[in-house]
N, C-alpha and C positions, 0 to 999 in steps of 0.2 A: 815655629818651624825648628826643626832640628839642624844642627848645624854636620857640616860633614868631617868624620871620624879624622883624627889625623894621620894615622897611617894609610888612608885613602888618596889626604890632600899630597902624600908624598910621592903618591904610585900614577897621580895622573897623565895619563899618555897622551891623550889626544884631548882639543878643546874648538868648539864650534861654537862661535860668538853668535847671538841672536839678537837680543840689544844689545845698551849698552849696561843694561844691569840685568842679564843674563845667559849665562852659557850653560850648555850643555857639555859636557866632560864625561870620557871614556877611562874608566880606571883599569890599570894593568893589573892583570890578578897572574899572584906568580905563581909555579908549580908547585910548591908545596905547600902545605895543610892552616898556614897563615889564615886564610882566608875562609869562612864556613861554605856550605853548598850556595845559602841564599845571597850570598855577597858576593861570591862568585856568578851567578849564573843570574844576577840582576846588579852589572857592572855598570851603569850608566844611567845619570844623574844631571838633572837641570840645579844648578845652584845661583845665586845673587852674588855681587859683591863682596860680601861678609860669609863667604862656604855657607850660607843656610841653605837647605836641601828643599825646592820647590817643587819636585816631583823624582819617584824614583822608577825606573823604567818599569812597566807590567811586567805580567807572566805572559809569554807566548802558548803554554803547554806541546812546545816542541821541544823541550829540553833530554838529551843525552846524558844523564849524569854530572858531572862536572863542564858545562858546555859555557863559561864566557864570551860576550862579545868581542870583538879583538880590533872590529875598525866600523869605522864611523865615515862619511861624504854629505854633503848637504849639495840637497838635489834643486834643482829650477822649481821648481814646484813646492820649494821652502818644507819639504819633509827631510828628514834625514833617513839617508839610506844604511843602515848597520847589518852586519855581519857575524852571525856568532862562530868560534872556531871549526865545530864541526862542519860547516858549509850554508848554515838554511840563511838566508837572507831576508831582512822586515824594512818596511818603512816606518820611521818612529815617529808619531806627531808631537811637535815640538810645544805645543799647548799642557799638553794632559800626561803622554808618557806610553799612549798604548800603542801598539805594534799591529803592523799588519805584513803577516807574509806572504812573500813577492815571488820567493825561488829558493833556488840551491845552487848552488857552487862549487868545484872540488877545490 
């Protein structure tokens, strides 16, 4: 496993505990050009105790150009519900990493 980049481990915004040896974490991507398209716009990462990366979020192929996740909720039904900025909304399975869209939102 590859472990997660450190200018990642610094931008972590948000954290959704699943065990106790692993979370899933929503990285802040900031406006400017730091970040490439694929980091940005696959912001969100299950890691271990030790930042190893055990899954990195799919592709939805609803991406906007520069579209990051921005927030994260873990739903009764143990999916997590995320958010990208532009508005479209997925449920993310906390197993594997793939998404399934739910909605839109302004």
């Amino acid at each position: 496993m590859n472990k997660l980049p450190i200018k990642f481990k610094e931008r972590i915004s948000q954290t959704i505990t699943i065990t106790e040896e692993r979370r899933v974490v929503l990285i802040d991507v900031p406006g400017d050009d730091s970040f490439n398209a694929d980091d940005s716009n696959h912001n969100i990462y299950c890691i271990d105790n030790d930042f190893s990366v055990i899954w990195k979020v799919a592709g939805d192929g609803i991406i906007y150009g520069v579209d990051p996740f921005v927030q994260m909720k873990l739903k009764e039904n143990g999916l997590i519900e995320v958010r990208r900025f532009f508005g479209n909304i997925f449920e993310l399975d906390i197993e594997s990493g793939a998404l399934a869209h739910t909605g839109w939102t302004k």
